[in-house]
N, C-alpha and C positions, 0 to 999 in steps of 0.2 A: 485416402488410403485406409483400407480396411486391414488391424490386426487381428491375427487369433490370439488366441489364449497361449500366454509364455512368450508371445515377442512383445519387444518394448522399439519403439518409435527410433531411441538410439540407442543402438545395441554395446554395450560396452565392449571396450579394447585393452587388454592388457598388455600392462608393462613391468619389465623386472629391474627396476635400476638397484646400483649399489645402495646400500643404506646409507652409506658416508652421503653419499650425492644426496640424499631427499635430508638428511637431516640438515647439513648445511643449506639447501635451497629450504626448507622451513623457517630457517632462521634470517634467513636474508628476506619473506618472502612477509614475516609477520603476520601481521591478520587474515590476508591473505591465503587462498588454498593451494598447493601445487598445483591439483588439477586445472582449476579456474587459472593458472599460468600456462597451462600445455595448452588449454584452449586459444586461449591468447594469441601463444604462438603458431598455433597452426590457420586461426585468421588473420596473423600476420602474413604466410606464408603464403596461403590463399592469395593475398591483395598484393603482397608487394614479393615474390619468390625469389626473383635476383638478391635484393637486398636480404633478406630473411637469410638465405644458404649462405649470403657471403658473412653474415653476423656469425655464423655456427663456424662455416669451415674447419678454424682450427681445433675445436670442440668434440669433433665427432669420437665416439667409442671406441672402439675395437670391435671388429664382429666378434659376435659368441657362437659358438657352436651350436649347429642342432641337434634332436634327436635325444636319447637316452646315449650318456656319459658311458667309458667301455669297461667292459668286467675288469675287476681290478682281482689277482690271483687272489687264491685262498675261499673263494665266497661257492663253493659247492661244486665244483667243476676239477677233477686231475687235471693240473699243468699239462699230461702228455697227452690226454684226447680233448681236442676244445670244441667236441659237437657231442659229449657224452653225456648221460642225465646225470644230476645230481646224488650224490650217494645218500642213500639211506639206512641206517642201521636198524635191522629189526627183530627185538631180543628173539631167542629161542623159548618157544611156548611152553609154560611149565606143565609138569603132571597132573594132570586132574584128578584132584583131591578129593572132589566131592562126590567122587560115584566110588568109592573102596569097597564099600557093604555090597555090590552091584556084581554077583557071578557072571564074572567072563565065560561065556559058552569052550567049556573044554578045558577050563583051566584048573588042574588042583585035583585031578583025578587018578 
């Protein structure tokens, strides 16, 4: 198997568990890594699957949501148009100061 440049052999997989969960499995898990225990488990799972799911069953999470979490009011959006752009204030341009010595064509005559 030929890689290119920026892949790796095993591609890693991300996971978000609670922090409660990894700190408590740290401490049960001692010298031990988490990771080096998700392995474990999933060549557990591999070899013996019946077993493996019936050990978790009552275990399982909650699904989480996907996607980006929903506007929550107030964050740049009128409550009455909810496809509107966001409002921008854009002060009123002040006088230009720097040209006063500068005869306005027609002015002052």
């Amino acid at each position: 198997m030929t890689l290119m440049a920026g892949q790796h052999r095993y591609p890693a997989k991300t996971i978000y568990p609670d922090p409660d969960e990894i700190t408590a499995a740290e401490e049960r898990l001692g010298v031990r890594r988490v990771s080096s225990y998700l392995r474990a488990c999933l060549r557990w799972l591999r070899s013996e699957p019946d077993a493996a799911l019936a050990a978790v069953a009552d275990y399982w999470p909650p699904e989480r949501p996907t996607g980006r979490p929903p506007r929550t009011p107030g964050h740049g959006l009128p409550d009455d148009e909810p496809h509107a752009s966001p409002q921008v204030h854009i002060p009123p341009a002040e006088p230009d100061t720097l040209n006063d010595d500068v005869a306005t064509p027609g002015a002052g005559k």
